[in-house]
N, C-alpha and C positions, 0 to 999 in steps of 0.2 A: 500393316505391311504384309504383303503377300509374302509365301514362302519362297518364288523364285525370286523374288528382287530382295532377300536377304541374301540369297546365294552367292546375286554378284555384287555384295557389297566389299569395297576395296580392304586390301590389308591397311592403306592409313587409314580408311574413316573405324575399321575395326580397332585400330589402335590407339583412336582418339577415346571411343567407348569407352574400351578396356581401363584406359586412363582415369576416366569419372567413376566406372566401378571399384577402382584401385581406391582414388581420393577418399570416395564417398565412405568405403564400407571395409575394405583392407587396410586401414593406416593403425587403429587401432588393436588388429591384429599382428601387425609388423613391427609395431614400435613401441616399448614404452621410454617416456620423455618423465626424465627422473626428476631436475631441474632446472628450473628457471630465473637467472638473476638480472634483474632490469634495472638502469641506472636512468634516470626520466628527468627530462627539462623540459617546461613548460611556459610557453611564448604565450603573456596572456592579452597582447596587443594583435596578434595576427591568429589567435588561436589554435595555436597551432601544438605537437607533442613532439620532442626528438626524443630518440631515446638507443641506448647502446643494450644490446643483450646476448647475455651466456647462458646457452643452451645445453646440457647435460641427457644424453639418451642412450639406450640400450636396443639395438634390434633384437627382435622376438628370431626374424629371420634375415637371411643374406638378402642385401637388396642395395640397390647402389642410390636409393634415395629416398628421403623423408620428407616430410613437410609440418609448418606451422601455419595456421589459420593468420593472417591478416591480412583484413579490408581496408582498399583503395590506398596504400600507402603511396607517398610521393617518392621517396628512397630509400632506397634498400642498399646496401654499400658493404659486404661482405670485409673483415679486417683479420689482417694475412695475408694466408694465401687459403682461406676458406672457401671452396666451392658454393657459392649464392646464386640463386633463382628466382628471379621474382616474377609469378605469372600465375594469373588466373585467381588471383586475390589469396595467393600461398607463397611462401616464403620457401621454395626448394632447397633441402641441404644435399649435396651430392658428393657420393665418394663410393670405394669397395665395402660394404658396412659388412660386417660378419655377426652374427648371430651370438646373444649374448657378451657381447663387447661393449664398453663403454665408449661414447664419442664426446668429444663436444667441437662446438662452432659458438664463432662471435661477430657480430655484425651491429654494425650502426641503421636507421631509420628514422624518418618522420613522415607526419602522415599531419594532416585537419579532419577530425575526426567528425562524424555528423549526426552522429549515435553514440551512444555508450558513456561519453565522458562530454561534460557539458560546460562550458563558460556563463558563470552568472556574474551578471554585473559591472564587467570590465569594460563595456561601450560606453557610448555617454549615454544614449536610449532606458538604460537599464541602471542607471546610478539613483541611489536616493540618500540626498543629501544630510539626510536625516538622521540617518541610520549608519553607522560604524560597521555594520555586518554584513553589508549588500555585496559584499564581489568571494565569490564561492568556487569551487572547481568541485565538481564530482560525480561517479561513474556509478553507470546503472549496467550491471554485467548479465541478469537474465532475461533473456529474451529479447537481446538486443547485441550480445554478444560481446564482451571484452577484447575480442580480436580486433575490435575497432581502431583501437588507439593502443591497446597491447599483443602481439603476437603471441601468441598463444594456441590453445587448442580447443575449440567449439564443440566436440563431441566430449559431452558430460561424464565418458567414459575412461578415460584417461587421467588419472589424478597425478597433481604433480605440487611438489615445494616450491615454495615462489618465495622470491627475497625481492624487495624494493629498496629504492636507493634513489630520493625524491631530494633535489635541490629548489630551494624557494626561499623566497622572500622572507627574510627573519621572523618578521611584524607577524607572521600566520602562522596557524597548526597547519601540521601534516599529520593527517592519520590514516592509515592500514591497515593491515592484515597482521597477524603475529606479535611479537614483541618486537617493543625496540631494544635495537642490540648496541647503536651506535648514533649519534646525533654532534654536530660540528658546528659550529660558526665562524664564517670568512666575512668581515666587514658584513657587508648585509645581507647576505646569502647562508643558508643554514642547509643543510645535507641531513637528510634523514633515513636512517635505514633500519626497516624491517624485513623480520625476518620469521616466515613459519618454521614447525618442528613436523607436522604431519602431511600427509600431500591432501591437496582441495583440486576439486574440479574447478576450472577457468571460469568459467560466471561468478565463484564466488569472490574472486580479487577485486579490492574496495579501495579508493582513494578517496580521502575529502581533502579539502583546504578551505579553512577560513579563520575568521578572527572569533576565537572563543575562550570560555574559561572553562578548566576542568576540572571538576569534583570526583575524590577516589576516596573509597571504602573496599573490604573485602568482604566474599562470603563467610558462611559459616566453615566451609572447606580451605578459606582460605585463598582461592582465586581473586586476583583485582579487578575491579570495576572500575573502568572509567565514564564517566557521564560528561556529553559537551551540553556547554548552555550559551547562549550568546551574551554578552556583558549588561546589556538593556533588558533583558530577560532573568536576569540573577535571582529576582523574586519571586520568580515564579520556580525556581527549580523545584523545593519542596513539593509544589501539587502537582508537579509532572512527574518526577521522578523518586516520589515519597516511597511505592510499594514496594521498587525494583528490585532492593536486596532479598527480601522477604520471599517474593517469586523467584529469584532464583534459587534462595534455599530450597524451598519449595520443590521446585522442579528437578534440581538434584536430586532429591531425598524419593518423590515418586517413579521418577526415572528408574531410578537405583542405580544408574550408571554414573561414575564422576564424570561432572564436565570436559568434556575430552580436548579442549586448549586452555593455552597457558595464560589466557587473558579473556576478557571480553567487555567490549570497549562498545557504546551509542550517542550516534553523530546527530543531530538534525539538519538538513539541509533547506535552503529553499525550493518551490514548485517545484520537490519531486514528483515522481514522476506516478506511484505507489505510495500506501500508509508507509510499507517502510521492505528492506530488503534486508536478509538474514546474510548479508558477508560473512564469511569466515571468523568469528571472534571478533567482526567487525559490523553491528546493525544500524544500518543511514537508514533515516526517517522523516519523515516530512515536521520542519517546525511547524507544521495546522497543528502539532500534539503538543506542542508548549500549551500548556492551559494555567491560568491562574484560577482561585481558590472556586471562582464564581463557575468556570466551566468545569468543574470536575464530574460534577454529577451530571450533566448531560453529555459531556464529551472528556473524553481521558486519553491516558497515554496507556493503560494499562494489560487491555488484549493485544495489540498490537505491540506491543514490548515483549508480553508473554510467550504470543505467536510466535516472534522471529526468534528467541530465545528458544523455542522447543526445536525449533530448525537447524540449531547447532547440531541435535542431535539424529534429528529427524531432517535431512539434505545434504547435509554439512558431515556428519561423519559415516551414515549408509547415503548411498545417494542413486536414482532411482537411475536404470538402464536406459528408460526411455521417454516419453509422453504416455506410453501405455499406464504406468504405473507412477502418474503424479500425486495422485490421492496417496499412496505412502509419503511423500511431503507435507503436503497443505492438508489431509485431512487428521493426520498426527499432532500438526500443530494447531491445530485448531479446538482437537480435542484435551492438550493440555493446557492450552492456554483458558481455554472454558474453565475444569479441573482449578486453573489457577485462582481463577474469578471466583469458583465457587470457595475455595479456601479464604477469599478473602471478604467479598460480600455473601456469603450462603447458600445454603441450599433451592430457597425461593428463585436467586438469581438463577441457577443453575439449572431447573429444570426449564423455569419461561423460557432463558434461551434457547434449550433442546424445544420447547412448542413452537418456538416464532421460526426455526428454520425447519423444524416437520411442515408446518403449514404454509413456506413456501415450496416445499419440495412436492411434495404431496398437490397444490396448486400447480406445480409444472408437470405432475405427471395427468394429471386432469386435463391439461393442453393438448396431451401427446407430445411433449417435448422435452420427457424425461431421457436420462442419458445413463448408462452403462458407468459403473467405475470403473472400470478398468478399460479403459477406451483412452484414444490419441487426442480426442473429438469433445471432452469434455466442457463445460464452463465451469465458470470458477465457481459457483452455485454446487455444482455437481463434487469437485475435489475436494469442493472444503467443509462444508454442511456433512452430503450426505460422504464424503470420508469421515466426517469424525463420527456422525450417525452410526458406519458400518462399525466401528471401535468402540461407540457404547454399548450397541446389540453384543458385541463378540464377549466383552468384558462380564455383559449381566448373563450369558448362557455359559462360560466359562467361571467365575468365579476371580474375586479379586487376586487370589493367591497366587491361582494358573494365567492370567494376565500380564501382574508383573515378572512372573518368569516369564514369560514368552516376551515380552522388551526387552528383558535383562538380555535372553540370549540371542537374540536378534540382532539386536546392537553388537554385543560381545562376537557370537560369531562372525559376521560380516562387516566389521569396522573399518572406516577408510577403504572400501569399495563399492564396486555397485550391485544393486540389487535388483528383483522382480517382487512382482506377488508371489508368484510361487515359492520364492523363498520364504517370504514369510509366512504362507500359509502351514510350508513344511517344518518351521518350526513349531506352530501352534500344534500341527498334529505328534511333534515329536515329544512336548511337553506335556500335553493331555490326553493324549493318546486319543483324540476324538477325530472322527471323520469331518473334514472340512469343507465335504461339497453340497453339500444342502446350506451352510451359511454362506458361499460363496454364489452359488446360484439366486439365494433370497437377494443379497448384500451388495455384489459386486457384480453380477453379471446381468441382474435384472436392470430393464431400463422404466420399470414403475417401482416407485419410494413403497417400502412395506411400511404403511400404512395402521397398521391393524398391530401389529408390532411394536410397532413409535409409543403408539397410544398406552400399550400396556406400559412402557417401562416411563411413559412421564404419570399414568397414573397412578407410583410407586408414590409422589409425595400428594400428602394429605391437601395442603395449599393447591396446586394444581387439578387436584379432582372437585375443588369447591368449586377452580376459577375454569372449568368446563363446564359444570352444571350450569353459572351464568352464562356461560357464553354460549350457555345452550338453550336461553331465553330469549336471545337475541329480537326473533320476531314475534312474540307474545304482548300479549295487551297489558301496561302496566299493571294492571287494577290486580292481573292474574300470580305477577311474580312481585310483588312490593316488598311481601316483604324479607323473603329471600337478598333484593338489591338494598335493603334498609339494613340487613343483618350484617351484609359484605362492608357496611361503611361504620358498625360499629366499633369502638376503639381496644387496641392499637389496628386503624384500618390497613389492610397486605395494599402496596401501592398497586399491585397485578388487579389484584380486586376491585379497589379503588377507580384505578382508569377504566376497568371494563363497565362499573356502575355509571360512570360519570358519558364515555362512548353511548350505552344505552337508554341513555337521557337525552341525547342531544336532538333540540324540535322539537319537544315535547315539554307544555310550559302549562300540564293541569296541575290541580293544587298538587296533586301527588308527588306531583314531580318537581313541583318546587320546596316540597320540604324534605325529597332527599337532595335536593339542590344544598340545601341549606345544609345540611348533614354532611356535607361535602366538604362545602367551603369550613364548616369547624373542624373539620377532620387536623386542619393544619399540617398532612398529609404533604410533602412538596412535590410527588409526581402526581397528587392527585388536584392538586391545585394547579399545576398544569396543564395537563386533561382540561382542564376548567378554562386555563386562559386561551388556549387552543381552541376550544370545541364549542361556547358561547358565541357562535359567528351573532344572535339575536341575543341581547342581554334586556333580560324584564329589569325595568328603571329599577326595581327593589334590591338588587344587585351592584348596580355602579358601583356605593361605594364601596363592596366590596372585592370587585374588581381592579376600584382605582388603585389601591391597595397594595394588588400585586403589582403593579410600579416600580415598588419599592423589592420585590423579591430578588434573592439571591440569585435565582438560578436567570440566565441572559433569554434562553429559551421562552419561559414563563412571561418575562416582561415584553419580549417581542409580541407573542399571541394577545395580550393583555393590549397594550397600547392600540395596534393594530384595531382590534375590537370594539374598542372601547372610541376611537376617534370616528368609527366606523357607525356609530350606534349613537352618539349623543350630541348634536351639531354645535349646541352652544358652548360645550367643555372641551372644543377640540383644543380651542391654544391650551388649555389649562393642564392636560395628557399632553403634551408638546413642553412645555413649559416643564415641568416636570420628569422628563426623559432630557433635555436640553444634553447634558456633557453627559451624558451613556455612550458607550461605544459598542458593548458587545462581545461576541466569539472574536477569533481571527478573522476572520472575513466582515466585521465589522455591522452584522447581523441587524443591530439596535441601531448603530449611526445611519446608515444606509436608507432601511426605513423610514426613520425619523424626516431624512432631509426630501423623498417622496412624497412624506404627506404636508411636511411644513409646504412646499410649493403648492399644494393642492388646498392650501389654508388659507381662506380670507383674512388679512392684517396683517402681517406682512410688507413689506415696504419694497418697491422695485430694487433698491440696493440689497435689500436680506437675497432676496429671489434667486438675482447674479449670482451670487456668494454660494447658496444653497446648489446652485446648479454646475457649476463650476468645482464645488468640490466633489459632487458625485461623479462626474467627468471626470478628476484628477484618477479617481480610484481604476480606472481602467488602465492608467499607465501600466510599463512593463517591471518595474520595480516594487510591483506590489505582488501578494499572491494569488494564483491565478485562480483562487475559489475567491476573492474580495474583488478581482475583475468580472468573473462571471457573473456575481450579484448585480455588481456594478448595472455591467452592461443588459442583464436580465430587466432593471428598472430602468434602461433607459428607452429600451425597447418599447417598455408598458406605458411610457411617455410620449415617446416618439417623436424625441426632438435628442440628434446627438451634438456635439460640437464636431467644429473638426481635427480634434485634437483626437479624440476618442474615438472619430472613422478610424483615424491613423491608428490607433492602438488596437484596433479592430483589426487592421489590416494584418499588423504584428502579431496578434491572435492567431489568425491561422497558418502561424508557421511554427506555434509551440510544440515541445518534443511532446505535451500532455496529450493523449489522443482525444478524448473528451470535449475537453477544451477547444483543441484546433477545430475540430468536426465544427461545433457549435458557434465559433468565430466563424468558420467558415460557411455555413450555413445562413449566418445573418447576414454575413455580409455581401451575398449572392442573393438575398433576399430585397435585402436594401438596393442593390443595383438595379434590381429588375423594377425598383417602386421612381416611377417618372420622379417623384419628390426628390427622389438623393442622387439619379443617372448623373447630373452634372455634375456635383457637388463631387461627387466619388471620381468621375473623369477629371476633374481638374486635382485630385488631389492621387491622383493614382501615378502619379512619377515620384512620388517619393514611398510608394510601395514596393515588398521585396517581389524578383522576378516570378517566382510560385504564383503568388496574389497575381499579380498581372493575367498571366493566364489562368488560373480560378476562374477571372468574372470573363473570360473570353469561349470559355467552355461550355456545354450542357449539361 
């Protein structure tokens, strides 16, 4: 814009501006919003939220109006004689407000929320009959924004007390934020109300509902834990939720800060949307972490529990200014959650992890597509790796001592407000008295991983310097390093070790290599027998049986590569590996059954009725009552077939309207793929009136 046509720009369109610059960047300075008390009823036939709410505020300065973030609301209905506004996706309160004065307003709402708070299971689409557990409500408040379905306040800066006051359905839990202070039953209706003690930023207010059972223990401090599990899952709690007390003893005591809420409570939900999100004293988490005895070791609950447990402290009670300075969330908790891991599986575990994300970082910086920590612009690569990376460097040039003082007072000074880096950097210099701009330049401001750095402080442990030396044979002629890779697999073999022997074998079938083959398979090693069922894509016949074997192994992972393999290599034994996996199922996503029903169709004997059957049920799995990593498989194999029904175009269709972005992409992707292949044009045209109107236009677009 030229400078003379600012000139004659009008006083209203100036005053329209002036308005957005108000919204946007002055509310925060004008007002702090003390309380929040919300009283929610939730229509789960029309999906809809009503809800009454008392607003408690203080103006900073005189101003005759305030606002509350909420989007698309249907009504807004001010009760009194309260001045209410509702425009431009805010909730205006209006009055003479005077400076440092208490106000409050009260008003009624409802909105259909499209974001943030989700309806599982209440259609008939989405019912599985099967299952007791399938109809869910729950809110995803970062990055997605709680003002959706609760007004609220979207600018992470403004912390505020929030009470809830949730009416529902007897037959379900309600669970929150806070304690409950208060809980009723009317016939079949139950009122539930929580209540926090310290103010939280708005992303972090949590709702679940569903049908569950609760297991409570307390920490060592004394705090209660509540654990959800769903009824049909009871069995499994122990290997999901075995370590939990432990870490958080744990993580109080390294912290050195007490847990700074009165409770803290973990939900699983269905196809969330994330591993899991750190609520307030309240962490929802995807049931993919319910795992039984067999997935423990290849898949747990245990980082991710860690993680969002260290965010109580690290989001939740300092909470960052901006996007600039995310990496004080996600790479704090990432680095005790690590920390956690290591207290509980060791050192070994603890340093491979610090190599396996050096050497994707270090990889991205090799791209040029390495990124600054302290940038708006990050990936989650960038905040959570190399943040936790920047807090091991800081810790090993600092010293454990000067460390935990600098969390202690970091936390302590700035609790329940928000912060920068700068803050934190000013404490590290006020407790060590050390200059902080050479690790700030290396650490946070460089956009290539220090490299050279990484390497010293993983070659602190002895196990790690052995498992660089091989993996610094990598392209060497067997005959040259034997037996270095013979030494690595004798007993007790490092599983680190182990798979890297076993990686550096693979294709390569001279005698050499077949007797540390062999040296392998005795190792009885389970990640190295892994490696094994995984990496034999050719299995020399002298092997089978010792691959049939793994069949039989614990871990879900190992028998999938094995079967796989093994059906894949020896024509005459396919039913017999078939036969043999018959009632497997697998992970959550049903990893073993899945496969299984791919290759049984692809198996001579067989009978046209088995075929149906077989085909039919890997179709079901695309439904929307399943979870959306057991339809992605799903639909992954059916692709690699290339025969759908029309049951699963439909679920296809319903795919790409999931709130998962991944997922939807990927629904949506095939299924623009599939329209454009003459084979399905019709098939998808006569079945596209019973798809939602998104989809419709989808396959009308380019």
């Amino acid at each position: 814009m030229y400078m003379s046509q600012f000139i004659k720009i009008t006083s209203l369109i100036f005053s329209f501006c002036a308005s957005i610059i108000y919204s946007r960047a002055q509310q925060k300075d004008l007002v702090d919003f003390k309380t929040i008390e919300a009283h929610i009823q939730l229509d789960t036939i029309n999906q809809k939220v009503f809800g009454k709410i008392d607003v408690l505020f203080t103006p900073l300065k005189n101003t005759n109006q305030v606002y509350l973030d909420a989007q698309k609301m249907e009504t807004v209905t001010p009760i009194k004689d309260a001045k209410v506004e509702y425009k431009d996706n805010k909730i205006w309160l209006k009055g003479d407000f005077k400076a440092n004065t208490a106000y409050s307003f009260s008003f009624n709402y409802s909105t259909t929320p499209k974001k943030a708070l989700y309806f599982w299971g209440w259609d008939a689409k989405n019912i599985d009959p099967n299952s007791p557990n399938h109809k869910q409500i729950w809110t995803q408040g970062q990055g997605k924004y709680t003002s959706n379905w609760l007004p609220s306040i979207d600018d992470m800066n403004d912390k505020i007390i929030f009470t809830l006051k949730i009416d529902f359905n007897t037959d379900y839990q309600v669970i929150s934020n806070g304690s409950l202070i208060h809980k009723t039953t009317t016939n079949t209706t139950t009122t539930w109300v929580y209540q926090m003690q310290q103010p939280m930023s708005s992303y972090l207010v949590a709702l679940a509902i569903g049908k569950y059972l609760k297991k409570e223990e307390k920490s060592a401090s004394g705090v209660p834990l509540e654990n959800y599990i769903y009824s049909d899952r009871i069995t499994d709690y122990e290997s999901t939720f075995n370590y939990h007390k432990k870490v958080f003893d744990f993580l109080e005591t390294e912290i050195g800060i007490p847990y700074p809420w009165k409770i803290y409570r973990q939900v699983p939900v269905r196809d969330f949307l994330y591993a899991g999100m750190e609520n307030t004293a309240c962490t929802l988490f995807s049931d993919d972490f319910i795992v039984d005895t067999n997935t423990f070791d290849d898949q747990n609950f245990v980082n991710v529990s860690a993680h969002e447990l260290a965010h109580q402290w690290f989001g939740n009670i300092i909470t960052e200014t901006d996007s600039n300075h995310h990496w004080l969330h996600e790479g704090f908790a990432t680095y005790f959650a690590l920390l956690a891991e290591k207290e509980l599986f060791g050192e070994d575990h603890f340093y491979y992890k610090l190599y396996e994300s050096a050497e994707q970082l270090n990889h991205q910086s090799d791209l040029q597509k390495g990124k600054a920590l302290v940038t708006p612009k990050g990936s989650s690569l960038t905040y959570y790796q190399h943040g936790a990376w920047a807090i091991v460097a800081l810790r090993n040039n600092i010293g454990d001592a000067h460390f935990k003082k600098v969390v202690q007072q970091f936390l302590t000074t700035h609790q329940y407000k928000n912060v920068t880096t700068y803050d934190f950097l000013s404490i590290v210099f006020e407790v060590t008295g050390k200059d902080t701009s050479e690790f700030a330049k290396k650490w946070l401001h460089n956009t290539t991983f220090p490299a050279g750095e990484a390497l010293k402080i993983i070659t602190q442990s002895e196990v790690m310097k052995r498992y660089l030396q091989l993996a610094g044979e990598r392209t060497q002629p067997l005959i040259g390093k034997y037996q270095l890779l013979s030494d690595a697999l004798d007993f007790p073999v490092n599983p680190y070790l182990g798979q890297e022997v076993v990686a550096q074998l693979q294709g390569d079938f001279s005698k050499e290599a077949l007797l540390l083959l062999e040296k392998a398979f005795e190792s009885n090693q389970p990640q190295v027998l892994q490696a094994l069922a995984n990496s034999l894509t050719t299995i020399p016949k002298a092997f089978e049986p010792k691959m049939a074997l793994l069949l039989k192994a614990d871990s879900y992972a190992t028998v999938e590569g094995a079967l796989y393999n093994l059906w894949n290599n020896f024509e005459a034994k396919k039913m017999n590996y078939l036969q043999a996996t018959k009632n497997l199922i697998g992970f959550n996503d049903k990893n073993i059954r899945t496969l299984w029903l791919v290759l049984a169709l692809n198996t001579p004997g067989f009978s046209t009725t088995d075929r149906t059957r077989f085909f039919n049920e890997l179709n079901s799995y695309t439904a929307p009552n399943h979870h959306y990593r057991l339809r992605s498989k799903a639909f992954e194999y059916l692709k690699l077939l290339q025969s759908y029904s029309d049951q699963s175009l439909q679920n296809l269709a319903l795919g790409a309207t999931h709130p998962n972005w991944r997922f939807k992409k990927n629904c949506s992707t095939t299924l623009k793929a599939l329209y454009a292949n003459e084979k399905y044009t019709q098939r998808i045209n006569r079945l596209s009136a019973t798809f939602p109107n998104k989809v419709k236009q989808l396959l009308t677009t380019d």
